[in-house]
Each structure stands twice: as structure tokens, then as C-alpha cells.
C-alpha positions as CSV (number, residue, x, y, z in Angstrom):
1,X,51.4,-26.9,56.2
2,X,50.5,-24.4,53.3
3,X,48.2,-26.7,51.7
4,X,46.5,-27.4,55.0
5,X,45.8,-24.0,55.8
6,X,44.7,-23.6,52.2
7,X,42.6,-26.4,52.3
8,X,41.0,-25.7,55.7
9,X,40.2,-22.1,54.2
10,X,38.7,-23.2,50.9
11,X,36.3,-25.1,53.0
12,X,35.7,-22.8,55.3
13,X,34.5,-20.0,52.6
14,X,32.6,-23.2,50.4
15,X,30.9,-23.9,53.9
16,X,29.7,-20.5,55.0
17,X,28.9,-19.4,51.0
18,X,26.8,-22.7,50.9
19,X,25.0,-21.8,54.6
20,X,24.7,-18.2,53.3
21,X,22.5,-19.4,50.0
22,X,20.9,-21.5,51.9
23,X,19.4,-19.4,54.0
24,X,18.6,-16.7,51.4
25,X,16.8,-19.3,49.2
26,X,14.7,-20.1,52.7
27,X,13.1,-16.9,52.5
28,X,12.8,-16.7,48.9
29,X,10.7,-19.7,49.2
30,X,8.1,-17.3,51.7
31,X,6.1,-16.3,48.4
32,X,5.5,-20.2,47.1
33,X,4.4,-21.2,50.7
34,X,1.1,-22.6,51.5
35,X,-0.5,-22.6,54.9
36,X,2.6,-20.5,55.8
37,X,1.0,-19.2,59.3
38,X,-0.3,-22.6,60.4
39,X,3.6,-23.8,60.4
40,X,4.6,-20.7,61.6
41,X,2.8,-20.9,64.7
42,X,3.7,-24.7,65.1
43,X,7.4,-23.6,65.0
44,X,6.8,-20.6,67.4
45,X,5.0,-23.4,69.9
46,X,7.8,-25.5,69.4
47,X,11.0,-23.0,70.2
48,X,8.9,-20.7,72.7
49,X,6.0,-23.1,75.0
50,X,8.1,-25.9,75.0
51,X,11.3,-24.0,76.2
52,X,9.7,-21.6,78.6
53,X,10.6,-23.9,82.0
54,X,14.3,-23.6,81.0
55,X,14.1,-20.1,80.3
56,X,12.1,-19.3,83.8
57,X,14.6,-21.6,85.5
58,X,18.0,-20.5,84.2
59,X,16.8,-16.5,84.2
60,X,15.4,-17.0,87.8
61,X,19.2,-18.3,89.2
62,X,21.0,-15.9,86.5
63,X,19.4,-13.0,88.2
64,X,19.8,-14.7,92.0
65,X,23.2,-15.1,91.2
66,X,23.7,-11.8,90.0
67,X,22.1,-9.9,92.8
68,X,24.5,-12.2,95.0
69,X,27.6,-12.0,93.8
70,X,27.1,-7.8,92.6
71,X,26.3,-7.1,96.2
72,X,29.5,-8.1,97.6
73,X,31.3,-6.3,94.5
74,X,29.6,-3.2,95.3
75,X,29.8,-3.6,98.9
76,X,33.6,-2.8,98.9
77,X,32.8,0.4,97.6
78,X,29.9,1.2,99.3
79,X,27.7,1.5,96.4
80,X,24.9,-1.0,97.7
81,X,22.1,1.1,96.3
82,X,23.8,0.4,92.6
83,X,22.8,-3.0,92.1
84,X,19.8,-2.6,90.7
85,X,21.6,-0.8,87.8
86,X,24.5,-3.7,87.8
87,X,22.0,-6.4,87.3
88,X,19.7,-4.9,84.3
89,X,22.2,-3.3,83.2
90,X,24.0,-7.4,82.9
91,X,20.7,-8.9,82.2
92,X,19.8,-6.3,79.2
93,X,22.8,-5.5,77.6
94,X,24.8,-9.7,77.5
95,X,23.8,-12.0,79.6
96,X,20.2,-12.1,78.7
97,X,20.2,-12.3,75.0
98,X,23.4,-14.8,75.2
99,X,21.7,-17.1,78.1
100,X,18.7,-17.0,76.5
101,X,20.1,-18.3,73.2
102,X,21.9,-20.8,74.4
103,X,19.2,-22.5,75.9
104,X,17.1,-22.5,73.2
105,X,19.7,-24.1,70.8
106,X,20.5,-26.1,73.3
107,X,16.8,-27.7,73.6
108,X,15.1,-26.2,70.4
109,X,18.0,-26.4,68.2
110,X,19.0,-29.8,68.5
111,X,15.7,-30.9,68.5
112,X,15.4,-29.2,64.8
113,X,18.4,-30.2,63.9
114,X,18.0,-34.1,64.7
115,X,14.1,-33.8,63.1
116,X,15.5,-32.8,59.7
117,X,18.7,-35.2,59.7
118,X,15.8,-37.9,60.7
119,X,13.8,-36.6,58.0
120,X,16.6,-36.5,55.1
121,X,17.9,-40.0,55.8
122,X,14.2,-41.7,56.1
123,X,14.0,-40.0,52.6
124,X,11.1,-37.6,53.9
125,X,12.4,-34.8,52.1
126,X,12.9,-36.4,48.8
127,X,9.7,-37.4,48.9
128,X,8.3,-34.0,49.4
129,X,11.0,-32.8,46.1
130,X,9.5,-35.9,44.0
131,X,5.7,-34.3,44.4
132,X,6.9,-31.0,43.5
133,X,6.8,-29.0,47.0
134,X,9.8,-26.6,48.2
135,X,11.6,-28.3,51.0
136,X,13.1,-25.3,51.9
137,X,9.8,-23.2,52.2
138,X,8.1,-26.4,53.8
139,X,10.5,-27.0,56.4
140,X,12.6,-24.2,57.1
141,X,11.2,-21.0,56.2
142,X,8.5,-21.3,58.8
143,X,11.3,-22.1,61.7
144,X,13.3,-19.3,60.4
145,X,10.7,-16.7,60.6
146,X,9.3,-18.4,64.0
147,X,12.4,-17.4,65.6
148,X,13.0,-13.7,64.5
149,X,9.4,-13.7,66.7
150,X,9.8,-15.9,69.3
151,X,13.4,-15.1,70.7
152,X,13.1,-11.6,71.1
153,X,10.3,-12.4,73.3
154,X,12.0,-15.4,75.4
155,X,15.0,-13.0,75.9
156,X,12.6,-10.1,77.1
157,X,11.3,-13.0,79.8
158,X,14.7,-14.1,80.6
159,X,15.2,-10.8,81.6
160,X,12.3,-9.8,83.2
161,X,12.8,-13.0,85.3
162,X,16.3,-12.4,86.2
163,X,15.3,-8.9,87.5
164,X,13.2,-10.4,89.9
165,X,16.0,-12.7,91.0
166,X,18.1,-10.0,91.5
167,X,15.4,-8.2,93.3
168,X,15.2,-11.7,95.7
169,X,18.8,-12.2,96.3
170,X,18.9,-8.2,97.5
171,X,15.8,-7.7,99.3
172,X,15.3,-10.9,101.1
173,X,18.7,-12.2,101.5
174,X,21.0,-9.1,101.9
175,X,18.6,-6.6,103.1
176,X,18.4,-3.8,100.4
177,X,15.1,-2.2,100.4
178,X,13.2,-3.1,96.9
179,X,12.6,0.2,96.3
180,X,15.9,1.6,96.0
181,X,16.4,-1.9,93.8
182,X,13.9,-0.9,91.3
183,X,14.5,2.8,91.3
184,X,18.1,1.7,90.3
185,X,16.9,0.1,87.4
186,X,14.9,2.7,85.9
187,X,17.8,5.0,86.0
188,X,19.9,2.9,84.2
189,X,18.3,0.8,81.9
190,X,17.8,3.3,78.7
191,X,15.8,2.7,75.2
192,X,19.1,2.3,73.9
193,X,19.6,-0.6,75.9
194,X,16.4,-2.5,75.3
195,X,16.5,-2.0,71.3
196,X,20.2,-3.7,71.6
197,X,18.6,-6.8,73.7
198,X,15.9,-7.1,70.7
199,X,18.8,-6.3,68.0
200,X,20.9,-8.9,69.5
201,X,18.1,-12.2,70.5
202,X,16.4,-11.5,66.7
203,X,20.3,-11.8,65.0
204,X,21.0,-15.0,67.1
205,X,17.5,-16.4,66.6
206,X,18.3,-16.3,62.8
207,X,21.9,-17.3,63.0
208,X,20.9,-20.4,65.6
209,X,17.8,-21.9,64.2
210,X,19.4,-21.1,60.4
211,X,22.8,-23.2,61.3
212,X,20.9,-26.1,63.1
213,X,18.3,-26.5,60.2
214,X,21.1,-26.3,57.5
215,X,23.2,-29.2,59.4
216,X,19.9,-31.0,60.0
217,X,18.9,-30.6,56.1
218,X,22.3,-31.4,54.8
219,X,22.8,-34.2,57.3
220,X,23.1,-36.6,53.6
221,X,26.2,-35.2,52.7
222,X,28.2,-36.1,56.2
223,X,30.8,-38.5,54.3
224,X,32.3,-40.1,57.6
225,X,29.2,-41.4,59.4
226,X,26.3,-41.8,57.6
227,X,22.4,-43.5,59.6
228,X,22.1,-42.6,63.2
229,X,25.8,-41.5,63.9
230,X,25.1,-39.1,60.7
231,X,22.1,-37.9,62.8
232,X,23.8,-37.4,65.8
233,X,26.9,-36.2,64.5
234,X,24.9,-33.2,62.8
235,X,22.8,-32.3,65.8
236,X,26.6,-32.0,67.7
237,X,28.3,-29.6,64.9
238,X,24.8,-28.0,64.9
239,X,24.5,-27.1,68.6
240,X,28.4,-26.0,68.9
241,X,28.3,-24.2,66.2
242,X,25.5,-22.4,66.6
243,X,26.8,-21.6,70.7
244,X,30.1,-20.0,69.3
245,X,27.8,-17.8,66.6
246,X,25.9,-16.1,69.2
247,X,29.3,-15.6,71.1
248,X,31.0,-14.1,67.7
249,X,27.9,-12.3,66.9
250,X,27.7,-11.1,70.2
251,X,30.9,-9.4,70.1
252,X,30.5,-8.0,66.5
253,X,27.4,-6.3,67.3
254,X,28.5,-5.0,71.1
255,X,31.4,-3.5,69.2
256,X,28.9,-1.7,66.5
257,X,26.9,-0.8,69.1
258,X,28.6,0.8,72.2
């Protein structure tokens, strides 16, 4: 048992040393980088246009569900006129920046993650080491810096959707008048509060799209599948992983920041 646990924990601090240097020699690679801004805004298209239906969609029903169930919560106590303040106050603070991450590693994630395994075992990035160009800077700095932009601003429209969900499910449904929804809201929701949404979305943007690309890029050294179940296998360690590091991460800057 001893040796397992020592054995587990040796890998576990090789693995997150190894993830840590890779994603410092990323952005080391920023000053060799050609064309940087052209990739940068393919990688921006690519983790904010193509994931905006999933974001509208989940942050619509997030904030429906909200105002739903935070209306009968308050209703016991007679404190209607406070959901405005529950539901930003949810939206702003967790559930937006968490939500929002999750989908986007769920659909943007994988899909990196699976590009570069699919890349590494057609021998795509060898090929781009044999005529001299940085891999790293090439394919993942772009991504990396693409997502300290673009998920900041997904979250702030996760939110901003899910407001207005809330805003349904009260006004239209249960009968609170919008005013006194929206007045709620702007006494509760502080500066404080928004700069904590954008803290939290830019960290898991990093973290996420870092993980996936390092699972995707490393996909060659996965000794028990190897091909397509190689592939596969690293877009699944990617996208798990990456969901339990926004909840860690979560928690570890809640607790810095309350």
C-alpha cells in the first residue's frame, strides 16, 4: 500500500510539473510567433461563435430555473421582492463562470483536444519541429491567449442571459412586477462581484483550454491505447479533468475572495 500511494504521488507531482512547464513555455513561445493575431482570432472564433447557441441556451434555462425555484424559497418567508438579488447574485458570483466553463470545455475543449491528438499521431506536429517552427507557439499559444479573451466575455453573456430568464420565470409566470426584479439586482450586484466573475471565467479559461491542449499535444505518450482509442482516450481525461479544475479552482479562489 505504501508504494502505491508513493507511486500514485510521484506521478501525480511529474504530471502537474510537466503541465505546469508546458504551459509556461506556451507563452514564452508569444515573442517567436508569426501571424500571432491571425491565429488568435481563429481560436477566439472557434471557442466563442461556435459555442454561443450552447451558452444562450443553457444561461436562458439556468436563469428560468433559478427565478423558478428562488421564488418558492423566498416565498416561505415572504421575501418575493428578493429574487432579483438571489438570481444575480447566483448567476455572478458561481453559477455563471462555472456553467459557462463547462460548456465550453465540454464543446470547445474536446474539440481542441481531439484536433491536436489527431494532429500528433498523423505526425502533423513533427512535421512542423522538422522545418524548424515552435509547435508550442503555433498551436497552443494562440488558443491559450484566445481564451483569457473570449471566456470572460461568454460568462458575461451567460449571465446577462440568465438574468433575463430569471426576469421571465418571475414576471410572466409568477407575477412579480419587473421592476422590482431589476431594482433588486442593482442593489445587490456590487463591483466586487463582477471583477470576481471576470477573475474566476479568465482563471478557468487558462486552466481548461491549457489541460485539453496539453492532453491533446501529449496524446503520443498514452502507453495503453495508442491510434484512435489514443485520441479518444485523451479527449476523455481532457474534458474530466479540466470539469473538476474549474470546480477546485472555483473553490480556491471563492475562499481567497469572500
Amino acid at each position: 500500500m505504501v508504494s502505491f500511494l508513493g507511486k500514485q504521488t510521484l506521478t501525480l507531482v511529474y504530471g502537474l510539473g510537466d503541465f505546469a512547464l508546458f504551459t509556461l513555455r506556451s507563452f514564452q513561445a508569444i515573442f517567436g510567433s508569426r501571424r500571432l493575431f491571425r491565429r488568435i482570432a481563429r481560436a477566439g472564433f472557434e471557442q466563442g461563435v461556435r459555442c454561443l447557441p450552447v451558452i444562450l441556451i443553457v444561461g436562458m434555462f439556468t436563469g428560468l430555473v433559478l427565478g423558478l425555484q428562488g421564488y418558492y424559497v423566498l416565498n416561505r418567508f415572504g421575501s418575493e421582492s428578493l429574487l432579483g438579488a438571489l438570481v444575480s447574485l447566483s448567476l455572478v458570483r458561481e453559477l455563471g463562470p462555472v456553467l459557462a466553463a463547462l460548456m465550453l470545455v465540454g464543446q470547445a475543449g474536446s474539440a481542441l483536444a481531439a484536433e491536436l491528438g489527431i494532429q500528433r499521431n498523423s505526425e502533423q506536429i513533427a512535421a512542423l519541429e522538422t522545418m524548424g517552427v515552435n509547435s508550442l507557439g503555433f498551436l497552443i499559444t494562440p488558443r491559450l491567449i484566445a481564451a483569457i479573451l473570449v471566456y470572460p466575455m461568454q460568462t458575461a453573456l451567460f449571465v446577462t442571459v440568465g438574468l433575463w430568464g430569471g426576469s421571465l420565470s418571475g414576471s410572466l409566470l409568477l407575477g412579480i412586477q419587473p421592476g422590482v426584479y431589476w431594482s433588486a439586482v442593482e442593489r445587490a450586484v456590487a463591483s466586487q462581484d463582477v471583477n470576481e466573475c471576470f477573475i474566476k471565467a479568465a482563471t478557468f479559461g487558462l486552466l481548461t483550454v491549457a489541460l485539453c491542449c496539453y492532453h491533446g499535444f501529449n496524446t503520443h505518450r498514452n502507453r495503453r491505447a495508442s491510434g484512435a482509442r489514443g485520441v479518444s482516450a485523451s479527449t476523455t481525461r481532457a474534458v474530466v479533468q479540466s470539469s473538476i479544475l474549474v470546480l477546485a479552482a472555483d473553490y480556491v479562489i471563492t475562499s481567497f475572495l469572500v
